[in-house]
C-alpha positions in Angstrom: 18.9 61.0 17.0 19.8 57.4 17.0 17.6 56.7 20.2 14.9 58.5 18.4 14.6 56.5 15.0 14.9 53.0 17.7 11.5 54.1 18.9 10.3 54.2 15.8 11.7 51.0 14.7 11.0 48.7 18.0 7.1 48.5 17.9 7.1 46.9 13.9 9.9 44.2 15.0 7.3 43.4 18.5 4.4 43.2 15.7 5.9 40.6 14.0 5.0 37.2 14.7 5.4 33.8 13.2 2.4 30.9 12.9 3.1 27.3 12.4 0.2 24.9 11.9 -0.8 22.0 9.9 -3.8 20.9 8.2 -5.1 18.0 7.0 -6.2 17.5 3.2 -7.8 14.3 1.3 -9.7 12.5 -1.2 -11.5 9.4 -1.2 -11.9 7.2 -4.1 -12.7 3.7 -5.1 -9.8 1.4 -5.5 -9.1 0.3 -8.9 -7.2 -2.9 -8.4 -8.3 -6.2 -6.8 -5.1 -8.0 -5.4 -4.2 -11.0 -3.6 -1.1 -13.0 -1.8 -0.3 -16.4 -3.2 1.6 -19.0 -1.7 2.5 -22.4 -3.0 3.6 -25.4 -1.5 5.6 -28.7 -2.2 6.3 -31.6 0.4 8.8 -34.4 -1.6 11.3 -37.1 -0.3 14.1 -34.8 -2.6 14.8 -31.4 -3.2 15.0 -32.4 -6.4 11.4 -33.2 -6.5 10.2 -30.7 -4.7 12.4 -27.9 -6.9 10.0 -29.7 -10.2 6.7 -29.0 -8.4 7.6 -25.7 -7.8 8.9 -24.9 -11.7 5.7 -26.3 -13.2 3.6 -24.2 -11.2 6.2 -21.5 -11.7 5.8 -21.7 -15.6 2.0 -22.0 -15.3 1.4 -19.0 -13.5 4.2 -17.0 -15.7 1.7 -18.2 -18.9 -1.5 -17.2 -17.8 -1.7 -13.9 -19.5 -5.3 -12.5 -17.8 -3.5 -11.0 -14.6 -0.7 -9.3 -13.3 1.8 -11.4 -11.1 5.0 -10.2 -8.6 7.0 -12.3 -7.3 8.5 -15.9 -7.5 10.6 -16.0 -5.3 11.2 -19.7 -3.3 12.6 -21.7 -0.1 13.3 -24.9 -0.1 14.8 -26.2 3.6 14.7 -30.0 5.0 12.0 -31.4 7.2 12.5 -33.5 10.5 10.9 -35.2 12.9 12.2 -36.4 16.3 12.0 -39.9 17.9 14.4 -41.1 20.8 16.0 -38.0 21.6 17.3 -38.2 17.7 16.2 -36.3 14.5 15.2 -37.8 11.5 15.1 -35.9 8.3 11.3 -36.8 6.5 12.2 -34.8 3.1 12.3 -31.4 2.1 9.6 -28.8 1.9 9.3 -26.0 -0.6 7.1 -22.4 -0.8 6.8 -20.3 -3.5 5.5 -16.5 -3.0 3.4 -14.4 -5.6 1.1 -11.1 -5.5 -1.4 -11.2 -7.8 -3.4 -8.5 -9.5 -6.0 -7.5 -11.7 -8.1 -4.2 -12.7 -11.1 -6.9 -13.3 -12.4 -8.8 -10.5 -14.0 -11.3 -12.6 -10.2 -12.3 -14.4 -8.8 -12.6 -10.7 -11.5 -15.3 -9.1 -11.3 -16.9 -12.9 -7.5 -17.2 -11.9 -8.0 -18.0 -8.6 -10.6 -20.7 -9.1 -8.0 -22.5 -12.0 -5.4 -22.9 -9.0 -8.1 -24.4 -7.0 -8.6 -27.2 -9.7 -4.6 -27.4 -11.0 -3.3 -28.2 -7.1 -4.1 -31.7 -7.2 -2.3 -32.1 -10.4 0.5 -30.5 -9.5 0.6 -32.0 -6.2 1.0 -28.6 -4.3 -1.2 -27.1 -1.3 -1.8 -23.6 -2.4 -3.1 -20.4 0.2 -4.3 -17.3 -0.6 -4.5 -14.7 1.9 -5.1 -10.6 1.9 -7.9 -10.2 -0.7 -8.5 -6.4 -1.0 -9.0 -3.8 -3.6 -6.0 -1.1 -3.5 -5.7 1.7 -5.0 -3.1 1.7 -7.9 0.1 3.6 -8.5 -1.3 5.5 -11.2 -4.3 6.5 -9.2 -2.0 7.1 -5.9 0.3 9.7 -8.2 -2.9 11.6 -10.2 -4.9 12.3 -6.7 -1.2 13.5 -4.6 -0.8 15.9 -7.1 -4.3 17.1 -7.1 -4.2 16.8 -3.2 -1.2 19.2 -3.4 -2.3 21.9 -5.5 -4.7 21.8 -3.4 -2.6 22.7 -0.5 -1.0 25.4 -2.0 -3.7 27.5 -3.4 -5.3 27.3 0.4 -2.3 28.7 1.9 -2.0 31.4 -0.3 -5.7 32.4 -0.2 -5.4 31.8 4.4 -2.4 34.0 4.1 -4.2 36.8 1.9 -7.4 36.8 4.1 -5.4 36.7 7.4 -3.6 39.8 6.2 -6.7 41.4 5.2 -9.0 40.8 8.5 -5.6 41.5 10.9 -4.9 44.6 8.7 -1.2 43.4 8.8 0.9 41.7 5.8 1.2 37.7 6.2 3.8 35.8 4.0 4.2 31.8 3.2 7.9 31.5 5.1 7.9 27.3 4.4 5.5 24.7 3.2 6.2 20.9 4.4 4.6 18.3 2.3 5.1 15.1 4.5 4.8 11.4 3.0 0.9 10.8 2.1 -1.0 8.1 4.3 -4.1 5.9 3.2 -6.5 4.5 4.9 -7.5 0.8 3.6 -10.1 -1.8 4.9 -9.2 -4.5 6.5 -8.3 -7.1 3.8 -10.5 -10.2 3.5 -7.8 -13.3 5.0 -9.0 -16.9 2.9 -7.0 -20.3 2.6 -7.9 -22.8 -0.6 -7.0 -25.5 1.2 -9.9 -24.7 3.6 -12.7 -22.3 1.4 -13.5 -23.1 -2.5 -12.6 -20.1 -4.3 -16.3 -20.6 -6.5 -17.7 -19.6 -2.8 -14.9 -17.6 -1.7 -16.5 -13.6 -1.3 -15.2 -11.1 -3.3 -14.6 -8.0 -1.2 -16.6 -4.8 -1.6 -14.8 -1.5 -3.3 -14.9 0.8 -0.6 -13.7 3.7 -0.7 -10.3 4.5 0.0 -8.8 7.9 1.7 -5.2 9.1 0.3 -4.1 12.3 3.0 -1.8 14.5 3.3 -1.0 16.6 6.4 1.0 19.7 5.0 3.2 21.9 7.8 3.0 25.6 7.0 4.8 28.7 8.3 3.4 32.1 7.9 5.3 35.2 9.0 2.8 38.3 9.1 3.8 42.1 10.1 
């Protein structure tokens, strides 16, 4: 008797099988924020000197109320030069790091063209490098969610036709949501001290991919 109802049970367990795939899923937009890396520079006899330049600019940029700003934070080190086999020390050097942001491209080059004119002021060589429009946090968040619902409901719909067309009964065993990627140009690379910021370009708003590449696991019978 128990021989007989193993007969019966061993062809369902050989029926059953697992599949584990993934599948990509994404949305392009336009990005919503133009954004840019700042860096300022002092070259003074004293630290002293060069720890003023930096604090005026500091307090400038921390006024100007038409963009976002990250950052602040500064070096200062010594600067030598060598003669005979001996080292010299010529003064001290200081840099000063910001990124800079705005949802208007117009308030951004505004900003950017005012540095242009304060650096001789303030005594300071000033670069600007990795102009791009990126997609902001609040954009990132709305379209991941979005992107996995999206994910879900196709699972559960694949799993329901699989089971129908196979004649068998397919059941969601795990779903993976890995870290999302995006795909960004290539940013636009631009020094002051080289290219006026009234000619400078201001990069196109592409649009921009956010992906997600989702591991499933069905188990069907």
């Amino acid at each position: 008797m128990k021989k007989l109802l193993l007969l019966f049970i061993l062809p369902f367990s050989l029926a059953a099988y697992t599949l584990n795939f993934d599948k990509t899923f994404e949305i392009a937009l336009k990005p919503d924020t133009l954004m840019t890396n700042i860096t300022i520079a002092a070259l003074k006899p004293t630290e002293k000197e060069v720890l003023q330049k930096l604090t005026s600019f500091s307090t400038y940029i921390s006024g100007y109320k038409d963009i976002t700003k990250k950052g602040g934070t500064y070096t200062i080190y010594p600067e030598y030069k060598y003669e005979n086999n001996r080292r010299y020390k010529t003064g001290y050097r200081g840099t000063m790091h910001y990124q800079i942001s705005s949802h208007n491209s117009d308030d951004l080059n505004t900003f950017i063209t005012t540095l242009h004119d304060k650096k001789k002021d303030f005594d300071v060589d000033i670069s600007l490098s990795s102009v791009s429009w990126q997609l902001s946090q609040k954009q990132k968040n709305g379209k991941l969610d979005s992107l996995r619902l999206d994910a879900i409901v196709w699972i559960n719909q694949y799993a329901k036709s699989l089971s129908m067309k196979l004649d068998t009964t397919c059941k969601i065993n795990k779903i993976s949501l890995t870290a999302p990627s995006f795909d960004y140009p290539r940013p636009v690379m631009m020094e002051s001290r080289s290219v006026a910021p009234a000619t400078a370009p201001t990069p196109e708003q592409d649009e921009q991919k956010i992906m997600i590449n989702p591991q499933f696991e069905l188990e069907c019978q």
